[in-house]
C-alpha positions, -999 to +999 in steps of 0.1 A: +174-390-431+174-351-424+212-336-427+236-345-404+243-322-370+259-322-341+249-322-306+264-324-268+251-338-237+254-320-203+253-344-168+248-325-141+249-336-104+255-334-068+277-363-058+291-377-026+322-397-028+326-436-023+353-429+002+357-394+016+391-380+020+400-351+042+411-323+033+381-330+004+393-314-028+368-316-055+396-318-084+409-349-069+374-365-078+374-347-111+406-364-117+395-396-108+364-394-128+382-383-163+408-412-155+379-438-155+365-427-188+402-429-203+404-464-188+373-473-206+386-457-239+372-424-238+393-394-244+383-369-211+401-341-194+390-328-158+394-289-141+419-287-118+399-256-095+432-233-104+415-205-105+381-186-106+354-206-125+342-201-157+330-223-185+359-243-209+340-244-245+376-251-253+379-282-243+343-298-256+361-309-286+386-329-266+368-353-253+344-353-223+349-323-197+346-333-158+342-300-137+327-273-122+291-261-128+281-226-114+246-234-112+248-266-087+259-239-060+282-251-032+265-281-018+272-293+020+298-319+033+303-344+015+287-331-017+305-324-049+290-305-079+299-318-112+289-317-146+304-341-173+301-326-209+301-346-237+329-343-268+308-324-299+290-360-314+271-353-346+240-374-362+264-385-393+263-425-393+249-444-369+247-434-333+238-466-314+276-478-306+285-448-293+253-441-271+261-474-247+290-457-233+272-426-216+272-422-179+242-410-162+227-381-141+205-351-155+208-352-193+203-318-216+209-327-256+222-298-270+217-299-310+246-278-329+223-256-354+247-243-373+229-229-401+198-210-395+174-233-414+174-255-389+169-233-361+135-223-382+125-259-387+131-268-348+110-238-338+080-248-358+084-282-348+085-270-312+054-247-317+036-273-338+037-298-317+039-281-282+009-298-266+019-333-278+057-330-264+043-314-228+022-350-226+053-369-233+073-348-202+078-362-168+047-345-147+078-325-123+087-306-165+053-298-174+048-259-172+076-262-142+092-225-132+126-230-150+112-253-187+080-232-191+061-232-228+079-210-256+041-200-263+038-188-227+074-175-219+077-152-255+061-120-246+057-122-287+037-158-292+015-152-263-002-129-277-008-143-313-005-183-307-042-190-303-053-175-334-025-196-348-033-227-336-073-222-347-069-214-386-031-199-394-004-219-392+011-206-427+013-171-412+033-180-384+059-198-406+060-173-427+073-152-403+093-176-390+106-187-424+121-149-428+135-152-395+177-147-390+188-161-357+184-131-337+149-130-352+144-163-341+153-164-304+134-133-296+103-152-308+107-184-291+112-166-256+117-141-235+140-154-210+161-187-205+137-208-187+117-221-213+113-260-220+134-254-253+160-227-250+174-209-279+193-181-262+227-197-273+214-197-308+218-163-314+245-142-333+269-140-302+267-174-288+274-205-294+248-219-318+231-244-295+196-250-288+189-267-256+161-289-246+149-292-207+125-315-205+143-345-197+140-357-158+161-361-134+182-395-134+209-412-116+214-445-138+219-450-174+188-465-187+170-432-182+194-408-192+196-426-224+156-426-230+159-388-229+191-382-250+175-409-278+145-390-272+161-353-276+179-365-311+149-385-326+124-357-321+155-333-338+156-351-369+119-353-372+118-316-370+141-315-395+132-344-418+094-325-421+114-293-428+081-272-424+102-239-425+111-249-465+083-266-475+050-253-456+039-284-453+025-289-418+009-324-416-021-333-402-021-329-365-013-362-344-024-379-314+010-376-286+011-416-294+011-413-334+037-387-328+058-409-306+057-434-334+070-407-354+099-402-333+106-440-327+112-446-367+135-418-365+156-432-335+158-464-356+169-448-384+200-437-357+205-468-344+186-454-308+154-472-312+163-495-281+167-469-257+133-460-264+105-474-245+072-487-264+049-454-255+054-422-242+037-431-206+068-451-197+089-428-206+073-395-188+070-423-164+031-417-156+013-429-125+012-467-119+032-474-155+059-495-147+087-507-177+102-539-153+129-542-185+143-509-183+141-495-144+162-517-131+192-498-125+175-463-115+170-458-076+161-423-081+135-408-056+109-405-083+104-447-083+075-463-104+074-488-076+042-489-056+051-502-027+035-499+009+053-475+037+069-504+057+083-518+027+099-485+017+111-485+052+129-520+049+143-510+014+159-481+033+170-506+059+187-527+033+207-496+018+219-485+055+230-525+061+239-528+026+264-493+034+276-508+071+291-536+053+307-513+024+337-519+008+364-495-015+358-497-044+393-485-055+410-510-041+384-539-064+378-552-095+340-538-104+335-577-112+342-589-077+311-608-058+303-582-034+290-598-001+259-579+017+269-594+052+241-610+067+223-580+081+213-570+045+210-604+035+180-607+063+163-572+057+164-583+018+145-614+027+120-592+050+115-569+022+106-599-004+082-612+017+063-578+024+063-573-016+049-604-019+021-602+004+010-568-011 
């Protein structure tokens, strides 16, 4: 196993509450949020919108942070932006335990490099194997406006990356190899929307490289995948240390690579949250994992499924919603009875499915 680090998770999302209160202060529900984490065990603290907003790196090593995010804008009535930052969590031990208790939403792993070697190692890895990780990306990632390639965003690799990839892989690292941090950032891009971001890696910030590829997600199952897939492909970077030893190995297929990364989630104690090939987790046309979508109902469904029978699932949610219930006021074990609208749109809905 490659040295120990430590990494963060960012959740960022636009929610609407369960029950809307008026006047609608956001705090209240960032309140509420860090208060259900604590109930479950989890050390959290919440912003109380005091104030003009700004980030709180202060508070990552307290626990989880539920606040503000300046890029999520100010969404319409009833929407609340909120992002939920993970406590610092490092690679030391084994990670599986602690990984059952994330939340979901739009996950970005954020590995601590703390020492320059490693920031060489994961932009080799990243350069090395660029073509293999943009086949393992959800289709909406690949080459998208905000996650482009480092070879395409750096004004400096796209000008020399070709020749690199035909015949001269050794020059490249050792340039890289020489690198310091600034060094290093200036080579991997030009700008912050690039697929892996190293801006924060430099000499003034805060020593975090930041990978963008993950999708979209509103349930756990998902969110996991991509934070077991962020860590895995870390330590392989690391574990091949290609920066030290200019080694590069012989150049895989994006499946023989994903095998790769699997060993080294199981070696973390992620392997489960890892689907068997990368075309279940990039999710690829007509690829459907029955075991592990259960709890998503993100727009981006694997489900093929006839218009009308979209239309009764969305009949179902608004009867489902009619007959609604607060959920402060129950137990989260409580039967919770559809009424017998849903009840009779759910049985229209099986019946299409199973005609199709």
């Amino acid at each position: 196993m490659a040295p120990y680090y430590s990494f963060g998770i960012e959740l960022e999302m636009i929610v609407d509450p369960h029950k809307v209160r008026s006047p609608l202060k956001r705090a209240l529900y960032y309140e509420k949020l860090a208060k259900s984490l604590r109930a479950r065990g989890l050390k959290a603290q919440f912003d109380d919108c005091t104030g003009d907003y700004r980030k709180h790196a202060e508070q990552y090593d307290k626990g989880w942070w539920i606040g503000r995010d300046g890029s999520l804008g100010d969404p319409g009535h009833p929407g609340i932006p909120l992002e939920a930052v993970s406590p610092i969590l490092t690679t030391k031990g084994r990670l599986g335990a602690a990984n059952g208790k994330f939340l979901g939403s739009t996950a970005r792993g954020i590995p601590y490099a703390a020492e320059v070697w490693l920031l060489r190692n994961i932009a080799l890895g990243v350069l090395y194997f660029e073509n293999q990780i943009q086949e393992m990306l959800p289709a909406a990632r690949r080459n998208a406006s905000y996650c482009q390639r480092n070879t395409k965003n750096s004004h400096w690799l796209r000008s020399k990356i070709s020749r690199y990839r035909r015949d001269n892989w050794q020059e490249l690292r050792t340039v890289v190899a020489q690198a310091d941090r600034a060094q290093v950032v200036s080579i991997m891009q030009s700008d912050r929307k690039v697929l892996w971001n190293f801006e924060n890696a430099g000499t003034s910030g805060s020593g975090t490289v930041e990978f963008r590829g993950g999708r979209g997600m509103r349930g756990p199952i998902r969110t996991k995948r991509w934070i077991a897939f962020t860590v895995a492909i870390i330590e392989m970077f690391l574990r091949l240390d290609m920066a030290g030893t200019g080694r590069f190995p012989s150049m895989p297929t994006s499946q023989a690579l994903y095998e790769d990364i699997k060993r080294c989630a199981r070696d973390l104690a992620l392997r489960q949250y890892l689907p068997d090939g990368y075309r279940i987790l990039n999710e690829s046309p007509r690829q459907h994992d029955t075991k592990h979508d259960e709890d998503d109902d993100s727009g981006s469904s694997m489900f093929d499924v006839s218009a009308d029978v979209y239309r009764g699932l969305e009949a179902m949610k608004n009867a489902w919603r009619r007959n609604s219930y607060n959920v402060e006021e129950r137990q989260e074990s409580s039967p919770f009875d559809i009424g017998p609208a849903a009840s009779e749109v759910t049985r229209n809905v099986l019946r299409k499915i199973r005609r199709q």
